[in-house]
C-alpha positions in Angstrom: 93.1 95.4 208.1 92.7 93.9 204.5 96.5 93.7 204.7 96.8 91.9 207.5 94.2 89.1 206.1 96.2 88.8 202.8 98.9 88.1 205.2 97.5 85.4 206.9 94.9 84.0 205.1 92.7 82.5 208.1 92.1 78.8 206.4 95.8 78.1 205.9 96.6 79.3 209.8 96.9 76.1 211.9 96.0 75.8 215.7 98.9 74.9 218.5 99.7 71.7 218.1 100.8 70.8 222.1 99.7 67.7 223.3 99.9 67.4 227.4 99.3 64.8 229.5 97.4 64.6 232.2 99.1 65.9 235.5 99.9 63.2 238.2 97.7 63.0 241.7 97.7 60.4 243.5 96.3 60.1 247.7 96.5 57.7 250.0 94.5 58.0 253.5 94.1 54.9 255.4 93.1 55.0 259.8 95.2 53.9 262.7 93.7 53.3 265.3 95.7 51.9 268.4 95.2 51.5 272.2 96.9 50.9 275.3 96.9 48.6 278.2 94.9 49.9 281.2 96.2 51.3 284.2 95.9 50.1 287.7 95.6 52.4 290.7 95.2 51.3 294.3 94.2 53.4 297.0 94.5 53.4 300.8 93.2 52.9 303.6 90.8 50.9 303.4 92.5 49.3 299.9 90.8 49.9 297.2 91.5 48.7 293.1 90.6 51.0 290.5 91.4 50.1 286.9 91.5 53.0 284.4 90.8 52.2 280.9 93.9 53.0 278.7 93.4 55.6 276.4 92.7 54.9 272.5 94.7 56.8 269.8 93.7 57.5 266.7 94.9 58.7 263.6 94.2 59.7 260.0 97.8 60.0 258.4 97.0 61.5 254.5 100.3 61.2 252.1 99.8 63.1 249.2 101.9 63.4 245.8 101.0 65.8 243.0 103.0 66.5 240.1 102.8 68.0 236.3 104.5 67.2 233.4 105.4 69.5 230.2 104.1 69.0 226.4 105.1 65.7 224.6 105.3 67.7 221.3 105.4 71.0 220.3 103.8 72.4 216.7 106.0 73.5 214.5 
């Protein structure tokens, strides 16, 4: 073991010099919300109008992108 420190003296060792960037994320969600017309139904006999309120659609689309990158540098 003393060997090994004679070897590598621990003050002259040097960490890893890598250097990364931060990883790219970015999210969008944005609502839709869209309806549409009513509908009209008519009965008979006797005639009768009944209006049926058209139905409302909604929506939460989510488009996502995520990606990393490698070090700048490397340490010699």
């Amino acid at each position: 073991m003393s060997s090994y420190r004679q070897l590598c003296k621990w003050s002259s060792c040097s960490p890893c010099e890598v250097t990364c960037p931060q990883p790219y994320a970015s999210a969008c969600n944005q609502p839709c919300v869209t309806s549409c017309g009513d509908s009209r139904a008519v009965v008979y006999p006797p005639p009768v109008a009944i209006t049926f309120p058209g139905p409302i659609l909604s929506t939460c689309p989510q488009e996502s992108f995520v990606g990393s990158s490698a070090p700048l540098a490397m340490g010699s």
